[in-house]
C-alpha positions as CSV (number, residue, x, y, z in Angstrom):
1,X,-16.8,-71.3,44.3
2,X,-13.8,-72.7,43.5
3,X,-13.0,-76.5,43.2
4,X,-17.2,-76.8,42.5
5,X,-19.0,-77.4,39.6
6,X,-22.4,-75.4,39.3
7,X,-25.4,-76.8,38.4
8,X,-25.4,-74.5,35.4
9,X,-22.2,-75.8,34.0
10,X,-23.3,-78.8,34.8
11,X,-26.5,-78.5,32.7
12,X,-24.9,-76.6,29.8
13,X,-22.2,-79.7,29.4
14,X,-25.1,-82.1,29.5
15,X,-27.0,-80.1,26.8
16,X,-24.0,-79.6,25.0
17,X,-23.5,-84.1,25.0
18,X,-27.0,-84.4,24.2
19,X,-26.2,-81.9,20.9
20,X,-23.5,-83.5,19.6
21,X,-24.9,-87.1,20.0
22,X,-27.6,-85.9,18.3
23,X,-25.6,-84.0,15.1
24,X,-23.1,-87.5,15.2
25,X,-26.3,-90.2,14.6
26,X,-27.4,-87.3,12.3
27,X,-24.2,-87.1,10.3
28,X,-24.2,-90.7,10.4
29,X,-27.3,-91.7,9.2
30,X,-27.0,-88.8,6.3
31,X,-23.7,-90.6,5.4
32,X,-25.7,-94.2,5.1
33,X,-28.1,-92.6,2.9
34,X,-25.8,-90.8,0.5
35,X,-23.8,-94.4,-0.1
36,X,-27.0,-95.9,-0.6
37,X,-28.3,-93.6,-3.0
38,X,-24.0,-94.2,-5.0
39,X,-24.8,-97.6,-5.2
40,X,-28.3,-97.0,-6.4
41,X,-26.6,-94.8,-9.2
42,X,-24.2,-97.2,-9.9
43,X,-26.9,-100.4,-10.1
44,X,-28.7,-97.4,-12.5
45,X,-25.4,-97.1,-14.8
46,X,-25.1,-100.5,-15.5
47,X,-28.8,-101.3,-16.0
48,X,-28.5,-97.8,-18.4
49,X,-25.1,-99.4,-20.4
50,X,-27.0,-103.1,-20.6
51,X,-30.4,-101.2,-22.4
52,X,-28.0,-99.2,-24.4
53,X,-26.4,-102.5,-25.7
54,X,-29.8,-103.9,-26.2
55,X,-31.2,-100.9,-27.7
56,X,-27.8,-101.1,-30.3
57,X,-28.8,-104.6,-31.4
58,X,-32.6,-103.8,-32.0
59,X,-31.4,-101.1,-34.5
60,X,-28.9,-103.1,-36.3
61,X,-31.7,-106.0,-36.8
62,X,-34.0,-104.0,-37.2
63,X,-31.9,-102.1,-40.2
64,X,-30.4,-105.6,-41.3
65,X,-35.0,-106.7,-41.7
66,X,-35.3,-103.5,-43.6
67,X,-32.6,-104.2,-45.8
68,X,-33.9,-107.3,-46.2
69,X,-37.2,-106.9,-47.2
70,X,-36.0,-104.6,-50.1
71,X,-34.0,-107.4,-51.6
């Protein structure tokens, strides 16, 4: 058989397409994901850093009432 291609090799190169189209939208789909879930963790971080701020100021007022109340 030379010069032919046999239905075989022809259906082992179309399985082998239909594999790696399939592990490509895979890959890319995992790869949208993980960026969504950075920019989650970076929204995260900065709502984290803004309560920590907060949380600073409601001690220091809350020390500056205590002194305060002793005077």
């Amino acid at each position: 058989m030379t010069g032919q291609l046999s239905p075989d090799a022809l259906m082992r190169a179309v399985v082998m397409l239909i594999v790696a189209s399939a592990v490509g939208t895979i890959v890319e789909q995992k790869q949208a994901y993980l960026d969504q879930v950075a920019e989650k963790n970076r929204a995260l971080s900065d709502a984290n850093e803004k309560l920590r701020a907060v949380r600073a100021q409601l001690v220091d007022s809350l020390e500056a009432c205590e002194t305060a109340k002793r005077k």
